[in-house]
N, C-alpha and C positions, 0 to 999 in steps of 0.2 A: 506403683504405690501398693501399700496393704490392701485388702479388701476384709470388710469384716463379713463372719460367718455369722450368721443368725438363722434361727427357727421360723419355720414356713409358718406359722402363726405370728411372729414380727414379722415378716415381708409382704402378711397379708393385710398387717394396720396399716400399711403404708398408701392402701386403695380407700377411697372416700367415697360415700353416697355422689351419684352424679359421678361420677371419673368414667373416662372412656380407657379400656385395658388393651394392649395387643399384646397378641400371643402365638409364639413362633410354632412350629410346627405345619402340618398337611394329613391331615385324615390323623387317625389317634396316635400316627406318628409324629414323634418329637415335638410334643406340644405340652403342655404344663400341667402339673399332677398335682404335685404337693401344696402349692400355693392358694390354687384355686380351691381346694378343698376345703381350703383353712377359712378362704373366702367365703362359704356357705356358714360356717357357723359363726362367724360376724352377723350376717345378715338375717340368720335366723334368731338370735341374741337382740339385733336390733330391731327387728319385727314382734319379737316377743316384747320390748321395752314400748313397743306401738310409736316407733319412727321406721321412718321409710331409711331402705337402703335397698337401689340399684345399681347397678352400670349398664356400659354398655363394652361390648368384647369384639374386637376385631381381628379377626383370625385368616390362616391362610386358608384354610377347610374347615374338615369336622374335627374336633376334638373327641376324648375319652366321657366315661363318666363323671371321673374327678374331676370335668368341667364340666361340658355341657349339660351332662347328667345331674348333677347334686344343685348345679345353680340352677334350672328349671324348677329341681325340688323346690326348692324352700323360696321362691318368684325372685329371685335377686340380677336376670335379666331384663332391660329395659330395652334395649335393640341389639341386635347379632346380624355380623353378614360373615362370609356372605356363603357360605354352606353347611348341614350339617347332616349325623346320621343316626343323633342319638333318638331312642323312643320315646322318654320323657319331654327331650325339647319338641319334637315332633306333635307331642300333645297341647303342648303350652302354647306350642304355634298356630297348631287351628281349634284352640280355645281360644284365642285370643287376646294372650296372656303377653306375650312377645312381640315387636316390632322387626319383625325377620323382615332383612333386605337380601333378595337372593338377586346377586348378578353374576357376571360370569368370573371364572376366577383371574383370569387375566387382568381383569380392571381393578384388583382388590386394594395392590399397593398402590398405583398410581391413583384411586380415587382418596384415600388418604392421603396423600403427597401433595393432591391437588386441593385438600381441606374442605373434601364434600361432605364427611361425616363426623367434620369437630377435632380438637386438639387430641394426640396422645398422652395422657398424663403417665402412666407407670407402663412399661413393657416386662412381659417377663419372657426370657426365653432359654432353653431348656441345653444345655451343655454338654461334650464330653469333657472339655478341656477350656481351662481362663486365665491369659496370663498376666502379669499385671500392667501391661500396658495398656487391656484392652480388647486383645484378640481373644474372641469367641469363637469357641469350635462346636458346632451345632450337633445334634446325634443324627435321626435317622430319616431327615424333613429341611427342606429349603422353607418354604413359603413363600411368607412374606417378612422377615428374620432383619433382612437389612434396613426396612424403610420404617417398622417401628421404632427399630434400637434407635436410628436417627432422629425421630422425631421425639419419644418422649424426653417426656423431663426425669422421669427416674426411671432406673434400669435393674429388674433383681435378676439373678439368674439362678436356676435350676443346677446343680451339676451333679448331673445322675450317674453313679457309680452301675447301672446297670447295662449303661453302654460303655460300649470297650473303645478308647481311645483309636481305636483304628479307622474308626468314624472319621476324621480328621482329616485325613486324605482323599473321602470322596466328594467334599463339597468345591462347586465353583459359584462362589458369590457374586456376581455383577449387578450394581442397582442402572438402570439408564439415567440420562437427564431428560428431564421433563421440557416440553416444548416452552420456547420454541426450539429449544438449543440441540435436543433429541437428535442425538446420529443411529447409522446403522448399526443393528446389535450385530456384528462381526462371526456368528453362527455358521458354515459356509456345509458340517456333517456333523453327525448328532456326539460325535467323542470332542471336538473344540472345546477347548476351556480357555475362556476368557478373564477371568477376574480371579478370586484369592480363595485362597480355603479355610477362610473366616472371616468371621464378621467382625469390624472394628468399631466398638463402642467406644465413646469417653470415660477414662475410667473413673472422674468425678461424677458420672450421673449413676455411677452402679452403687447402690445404698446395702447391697450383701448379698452375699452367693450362700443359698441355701444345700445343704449337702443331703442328696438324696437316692437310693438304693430301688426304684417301680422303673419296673418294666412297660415298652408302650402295652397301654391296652386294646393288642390286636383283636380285630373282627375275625371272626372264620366264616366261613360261607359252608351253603351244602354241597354235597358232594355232586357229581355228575350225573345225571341219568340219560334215558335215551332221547328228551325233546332238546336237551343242552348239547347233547352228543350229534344228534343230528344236523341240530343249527350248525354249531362250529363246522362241521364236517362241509354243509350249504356253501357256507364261509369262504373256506380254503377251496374247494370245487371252482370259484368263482373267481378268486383270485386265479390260481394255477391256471384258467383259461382265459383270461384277459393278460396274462403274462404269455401264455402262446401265441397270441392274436396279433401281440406287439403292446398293445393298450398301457403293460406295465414293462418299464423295461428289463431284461433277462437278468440284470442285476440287484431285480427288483426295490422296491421303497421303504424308508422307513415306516414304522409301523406306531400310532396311539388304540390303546383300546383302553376301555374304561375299566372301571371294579366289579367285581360278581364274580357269580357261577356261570353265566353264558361267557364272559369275559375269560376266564380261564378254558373253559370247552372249548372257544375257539384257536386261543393261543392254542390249546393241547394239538388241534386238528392241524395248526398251521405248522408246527414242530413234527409232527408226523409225513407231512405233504410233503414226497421226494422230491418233485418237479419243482417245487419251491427252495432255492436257493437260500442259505445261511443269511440272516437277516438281521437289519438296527432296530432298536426302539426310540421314537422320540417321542415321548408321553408323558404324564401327570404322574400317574403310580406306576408301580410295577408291584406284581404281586407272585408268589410263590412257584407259579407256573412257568415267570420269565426267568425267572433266577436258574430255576432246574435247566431250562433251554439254553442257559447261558454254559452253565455246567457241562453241557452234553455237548456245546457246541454248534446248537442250532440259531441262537441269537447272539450275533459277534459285539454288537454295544449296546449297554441299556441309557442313555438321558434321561431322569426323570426330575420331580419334584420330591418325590416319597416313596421309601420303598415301607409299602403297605401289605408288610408281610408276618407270618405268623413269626414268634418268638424263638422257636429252633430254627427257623429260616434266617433271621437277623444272625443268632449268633452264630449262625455256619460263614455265613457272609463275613462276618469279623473274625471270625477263628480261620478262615480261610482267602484272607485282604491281599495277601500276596498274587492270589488269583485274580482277585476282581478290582484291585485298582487300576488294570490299566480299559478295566471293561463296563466300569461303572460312575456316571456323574450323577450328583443331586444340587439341583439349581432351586432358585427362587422360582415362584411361581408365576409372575411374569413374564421370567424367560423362558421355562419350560411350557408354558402356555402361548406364548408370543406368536400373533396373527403373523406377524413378518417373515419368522422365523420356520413352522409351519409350511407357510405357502413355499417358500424359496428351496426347503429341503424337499416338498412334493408327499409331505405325510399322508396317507392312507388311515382313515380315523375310523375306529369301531366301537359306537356305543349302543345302550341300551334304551331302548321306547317303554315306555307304560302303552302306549296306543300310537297307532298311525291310522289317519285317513286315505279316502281312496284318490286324493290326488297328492298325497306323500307329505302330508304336513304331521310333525310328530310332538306328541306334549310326553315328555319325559322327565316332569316333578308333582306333576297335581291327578289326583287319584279322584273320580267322576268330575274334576274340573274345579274343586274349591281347597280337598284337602292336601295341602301340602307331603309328598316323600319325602326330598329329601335336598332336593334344587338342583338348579342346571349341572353345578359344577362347571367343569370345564369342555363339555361337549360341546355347548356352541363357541367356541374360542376355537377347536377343530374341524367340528363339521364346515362353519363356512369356510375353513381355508385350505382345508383335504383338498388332495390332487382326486380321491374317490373318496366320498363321504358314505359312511355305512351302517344303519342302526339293525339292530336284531330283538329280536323279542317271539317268546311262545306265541302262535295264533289266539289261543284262550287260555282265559285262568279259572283259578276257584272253578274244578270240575266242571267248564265248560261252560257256566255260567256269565261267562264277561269274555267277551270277542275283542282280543288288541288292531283290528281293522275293523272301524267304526266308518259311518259314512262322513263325518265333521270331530276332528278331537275336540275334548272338552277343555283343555286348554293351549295355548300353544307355543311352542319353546321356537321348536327349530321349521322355519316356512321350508314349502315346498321347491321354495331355489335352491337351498342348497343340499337337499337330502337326493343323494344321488342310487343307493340302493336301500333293500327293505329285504330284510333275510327273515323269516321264521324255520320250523320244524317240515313247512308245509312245500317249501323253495323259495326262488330268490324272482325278486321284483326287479328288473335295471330298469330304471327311469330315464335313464341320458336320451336326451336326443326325440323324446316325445311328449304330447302336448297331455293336456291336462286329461282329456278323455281315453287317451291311449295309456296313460298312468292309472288308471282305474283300473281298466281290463288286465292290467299285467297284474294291479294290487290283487283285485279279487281273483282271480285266478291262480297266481303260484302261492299266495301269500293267508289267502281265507282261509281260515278252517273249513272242513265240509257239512258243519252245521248252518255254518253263517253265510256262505257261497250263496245260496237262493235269497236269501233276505237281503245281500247287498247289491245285489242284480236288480231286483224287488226294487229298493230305494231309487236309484237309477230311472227309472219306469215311471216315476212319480214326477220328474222332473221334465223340464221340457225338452232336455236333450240337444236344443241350440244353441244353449248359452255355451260360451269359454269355457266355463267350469261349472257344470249342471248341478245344481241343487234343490231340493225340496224344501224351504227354511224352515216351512213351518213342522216338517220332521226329521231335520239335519241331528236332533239331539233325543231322539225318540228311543233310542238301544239303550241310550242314559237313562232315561227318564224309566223306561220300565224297567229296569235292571234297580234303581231308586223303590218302586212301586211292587214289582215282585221277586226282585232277586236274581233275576234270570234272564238276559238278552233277546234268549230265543225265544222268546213271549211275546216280542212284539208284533205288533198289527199296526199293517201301515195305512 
């Protein structure tokens, strides 16, 4: 059938006060630009006339500004899940302006499917390629792309001439079936492709395909220094020696890490590490650092959900597809996050903490414990199912004022079961194989700063020392609380 073309300002009247919207994409890759934009000054328009208008937006991740960002502005979010990374919505969230549900991203499409968050009414999602039968060729993001188009009732699509149709050939589309009927996702090495390289929408619910020319709007991160350089370096030390030991085998494992500058530090260190054997990715993102190692030859396949990379990185990636199709998938975020999946290939996960406690319990979204960063993501969907779980973080931040080995985190994401190391600048913590008191002594000792080494020994002392897991309660959050009081950790008195 025809499809008609229309202005991202008609594809935005097509969204109602109260409509729940999903939108394809993963991190500000391939996820929807023009529409939502157009979205904001509805609502501003309507806010001006003093009627309400919100939604609510269900996404695979974080989107750009020209979502998350411009809809914060002008309040035309009413709930979001279930991740995000923008500064604006981050503000609106712990104003409490936003009904932010942050879960993990593995559950995002099956908890819509499963109609825990309301009907889909309009999907939009973001294209290289539409034919008219139906088939949607997504750009640079799996997500959650298949379970909306299915669900809503109307479908616009984005078709961004800024991605190069080469895009086409790197996606594997598979949605599961929902239990009870749910079989095994057929996943057996991180290159398997199981499903199609597009998404099949009905082409009676696509109301118009908007033609558009924006680039995603990539993150950049900072550069390197020597506490990220060290860490990664900790990193790969630790691998390459549990690969001698036997621990990991010579052929070594696929590889998750998450997003950042420690994130890339350690890719860099691991891509460096002789004794480390050419290796897979099976992850969420991939950013800049794997692409180059893919380049070089140091990482043989990348699986991801997103490549979450700068803009000359993308179009090297397409301007050079003949390379990297046989070395690059992007799946929905389901699959690519899939507990099943995960456990059975034996992934190796490395993420980032805001803070870890001294018996390995880590909160890595909420910042003194109330204000939101940025949300789990996909770290606990890896960490519990890692063959080795592995988070990293600087010892202290803000000039040494705020110690990331606190005696109790202030909130907390991922328990002490499944965190199986603890990397800083400082060394590496292994927790396997000891009890909660002997995770202490490893924490503060390879992993504390040496301002906060006596203070966390200190805290210890306070405690009775016989319990399973010694605590002081009534000053388990006392580094918070003056750090709250004067800015400074090492201020406290116990």
């Amino acid at each position: 059938m025809a499809f008609h073309y229309i202005s991202a300002a008609e594809a935005a009247s097509h969204i109602k006060h109260g409509y729940n919207i999903g939108l394809s994409g993963f991190t500000p890759a391939g996820t929807a630009k023009a529409v939502t934009a157009e979205l904001a000054k509805i609502a501003e328009a309507e806010h001006a006339a003093g009627r309400p208008f919100q939604v609510g937006i269900f996404t695979g991740a974080s989107t750009g500004d020209s979502c998350d960002g411009v809809l914060s502005r002008c309040k035309a979010i009413r709930y979001r899940a279930p991740y995000t990374t923008n500064p604006d919505f981050r503000k609106a969230v712990n104003n409490g302006e936003i009904a932010y549900n942050d879960i993990h991203l593995s559950q995002m499409a099956q908890e819509v499917r499963y109609g825990f968050m309301g009907k889909v009414n309009v999907a939009i999602l973001e294209a290289c390629e539409v034919t008219p039968d139906g088939k949607v060729y997504l750009t640079a993001a799996g997500g959650i792309a298949p379970t909306i188009a299915r669900l809503a009732d109307e479908v616009i699509i984005e078709l961004n001439a800024a991605h190069s149709k080469a895009a086409m050939s790197l996606h594997d589309v598979y949605e599961p079936l929902d239990p009870p009927y749910r079989r095994d996702i057929p996943i057996y090495k991180p290159s398997d492709r199981i499903g199609l390289p597009y998404v099949q929408v009905d082409p009676k619910k696509i109301v118009g395909i908007v033609e558009t020319n924006w680039p995603d709007e990539a993150r950049s991160f900072s550069a390197s220094d020597p506490v990220t350089d060290k860490i990664g370096q900790n990193v790969a030390d630790f691998l390459a020696a549990d690969m001698k030991r036997g621990i990991i085998p010579s052929t070594f494992l696929p590889l998750q890490s998450g997003v950042g500058n420690i994130a890339n530090a350690v890719l860099g260190a691991l891509g460096r590490e002789s004794s480390i054997p050419p290796f897979e990715m099976y992850t969420e993102v991939l950013q800049d650092a794997v692409v180059g190692l893919i380049r070089e030859g140091r990482v043989k396949f990348g699986s991801t959900c997103s490549l979450t990379v700068t803009n000359n990185c993308l179009n090297g990636i397409y301007e050079d597809i003949d390379f990297f199709r046989d070395k690059l998938v992007l799946r929905p975020s389901e699959i690519s996050n899939s507990p099943e999946i995960i456990r059975r290939l034996g992934v190796i996960s490395i993420n980032t903490a805001i803070e870890v406690d001294l018996y390995g319990n880590v909160n890595s979204t909420h910042i003194g414990g109330t204000k939101m960063m940025n949300g789990i993501g996909g770290s606990g969907d890896f960490t519990r199912n890692a063959y080795i779980s592995i988070f990293t973080c600087p010892s202290v931040a803000k000039e040494g004022k705020i110690s990331a080995i606190v005696p109790m985190v202030s909130h907390h994401d991922h328990t002490e079961h499944d965190v199986n190391i603890v990397v800083t600048e400082q060394g590496v913590a292994d927790l396997r194989g000891k009890g909660p008191k002997e995770r202490a002594q490893a924490i503060i000792e390879n992993c504390a700063h040496p301002d906060y080494k006596q203070l966390l020994w200190d805290y210890l002392k306070l405690t009775d020392g016989k319990s399973q897991t010694p605590h002081a309660i009534g000053k388990a959050l006392a580094m918070h609380a003056e750090l709250a009081a004067s800015g400074d950790m090492r201020n406290v008195k116990w």
